[in-house]
C-alpha positions in Angstrom: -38.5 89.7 23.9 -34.7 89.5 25.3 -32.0 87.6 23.7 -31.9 84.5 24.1 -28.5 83.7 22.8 -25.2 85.0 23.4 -23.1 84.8 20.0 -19.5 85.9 19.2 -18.8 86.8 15.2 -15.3 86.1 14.5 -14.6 87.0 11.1 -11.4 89.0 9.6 -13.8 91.0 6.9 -15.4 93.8 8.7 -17.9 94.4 6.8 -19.3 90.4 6.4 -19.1 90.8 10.2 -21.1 94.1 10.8 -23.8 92.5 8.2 -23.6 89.2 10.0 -23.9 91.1 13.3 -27.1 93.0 12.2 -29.3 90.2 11.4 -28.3 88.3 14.7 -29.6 90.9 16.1 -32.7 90.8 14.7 -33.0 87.2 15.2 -32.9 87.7 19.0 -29.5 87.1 19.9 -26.9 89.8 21.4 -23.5 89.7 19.5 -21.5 90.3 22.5 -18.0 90.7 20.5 -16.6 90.4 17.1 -13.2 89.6 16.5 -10.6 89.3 13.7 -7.8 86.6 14.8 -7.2 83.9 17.4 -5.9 86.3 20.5 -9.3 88.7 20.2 -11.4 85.6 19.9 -9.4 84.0 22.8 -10.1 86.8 25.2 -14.1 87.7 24.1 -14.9 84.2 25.0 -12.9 83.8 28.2 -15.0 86.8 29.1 -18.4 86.7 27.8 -18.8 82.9 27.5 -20.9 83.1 23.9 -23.3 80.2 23.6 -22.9 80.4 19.8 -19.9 81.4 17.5 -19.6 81.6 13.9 -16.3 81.4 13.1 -14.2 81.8 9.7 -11.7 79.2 9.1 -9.1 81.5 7.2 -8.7 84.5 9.3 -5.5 87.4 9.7 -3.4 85.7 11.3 -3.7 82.5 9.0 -5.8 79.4 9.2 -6.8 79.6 13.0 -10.6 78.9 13.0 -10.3 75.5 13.8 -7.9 75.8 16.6 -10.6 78.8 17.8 -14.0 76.1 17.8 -11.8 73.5 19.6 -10.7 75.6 22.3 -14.5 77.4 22.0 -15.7 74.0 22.6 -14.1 72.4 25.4 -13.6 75.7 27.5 -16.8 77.1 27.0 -18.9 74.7 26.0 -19.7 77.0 22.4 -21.6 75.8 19.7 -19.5 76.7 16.5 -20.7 77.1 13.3 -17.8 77.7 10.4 -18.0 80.4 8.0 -16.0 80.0 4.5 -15.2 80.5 1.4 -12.7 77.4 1.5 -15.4 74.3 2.3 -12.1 72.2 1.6 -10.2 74.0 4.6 -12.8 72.6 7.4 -11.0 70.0 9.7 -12.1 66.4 9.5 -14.3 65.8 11.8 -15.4 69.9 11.8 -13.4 70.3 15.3 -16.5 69.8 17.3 -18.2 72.6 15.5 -22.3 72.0 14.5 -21.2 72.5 11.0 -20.1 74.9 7.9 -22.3 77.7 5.9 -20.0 78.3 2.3 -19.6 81.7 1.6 -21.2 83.7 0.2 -24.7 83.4 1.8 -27.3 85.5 2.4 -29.3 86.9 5.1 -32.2 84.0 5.1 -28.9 81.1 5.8 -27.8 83.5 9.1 -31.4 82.8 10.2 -31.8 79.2 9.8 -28.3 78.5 11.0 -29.1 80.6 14.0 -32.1 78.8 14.1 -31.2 75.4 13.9 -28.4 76.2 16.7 -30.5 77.6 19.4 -32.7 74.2 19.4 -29.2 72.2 19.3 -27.9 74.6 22.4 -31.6 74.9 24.3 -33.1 71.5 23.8 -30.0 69.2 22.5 -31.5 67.8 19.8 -30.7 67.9 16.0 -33.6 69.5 13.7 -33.0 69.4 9.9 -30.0 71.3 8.8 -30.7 74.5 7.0 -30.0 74.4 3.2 -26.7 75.5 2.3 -25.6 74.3 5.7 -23.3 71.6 6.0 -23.7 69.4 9.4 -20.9 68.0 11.0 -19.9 64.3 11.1 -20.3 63.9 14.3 -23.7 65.0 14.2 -25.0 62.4 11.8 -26.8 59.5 12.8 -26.0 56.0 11.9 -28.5 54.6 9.5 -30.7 52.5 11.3 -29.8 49.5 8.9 -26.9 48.9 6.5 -29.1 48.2 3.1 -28.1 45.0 1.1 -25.5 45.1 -1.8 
């Protein structure tokens, strides 16, 4: 079966990244670049237009994932999903990213985050967030009634 989604890693720890890389690829996406700061992220989007991203807040050149899902997001039109070992670091709000995996994790979270952003990229619509996997504000609904104090 061919990939069905086009993912960017952008991660400053090469080795999280070639492990990250190896089970996207099993889960039937093609990593088409990795990077490890803002100006290689920059330029593998502008050219390959990744449908996904997982993207580490802190990275080399200082705390630039944010700045990377916004731009990610309204150029591109990019899912994001945050990777960190700082949950306290993540922007309010999540700068229109689908959410935050804490690090460490392991290879079974990769999946079900992978998972649970191909149905929001193919169909639009919100399954039940892995475990471990911390959805966006933006992404919640409103309850359907305020209960009574």
């Amino acid at each position: 079966m061919p990939p069905d989604l086009r993912v960017m890693i952008v991660e400053d720890q090469a080795l999280l990244a070639m492990e990250v890389e190896l089970v996207l690829g099993e889960s039937g996406c093609d990593v088409v670049g990795c990077a490890m700061d803002r100006a290689s992220a920059f330029a593998i989007a502008d050219r390959e237009r990744p449908d996904l991203a997982l993207v580490d807040v802190n990275l080399l050149d200082g705390m630039t994932g944010p700045q990377i899902a916004r731009r990610l997001v309204a150029d591109h039109g990019t899912a994001v999903v945050f990777l960190t070992a700082n949950p306290e670091q993540i922007p309010e709000g999540f700068a229109g990213a689908l959410g935050a995996v804490a690090k460490p994790f392991d290879e079974h979270t990769i999946r079900a985050v992978v998972d649970f952003a191909r149905q929001f990229i193919h169909h639009r619509t919100i399954g039940e967030p892995p475990l471990r996997f911390r959805l966006a504000p933006w992404l919640t609904p409103p309850p359907d009634r305020i209960a009574p104090h």
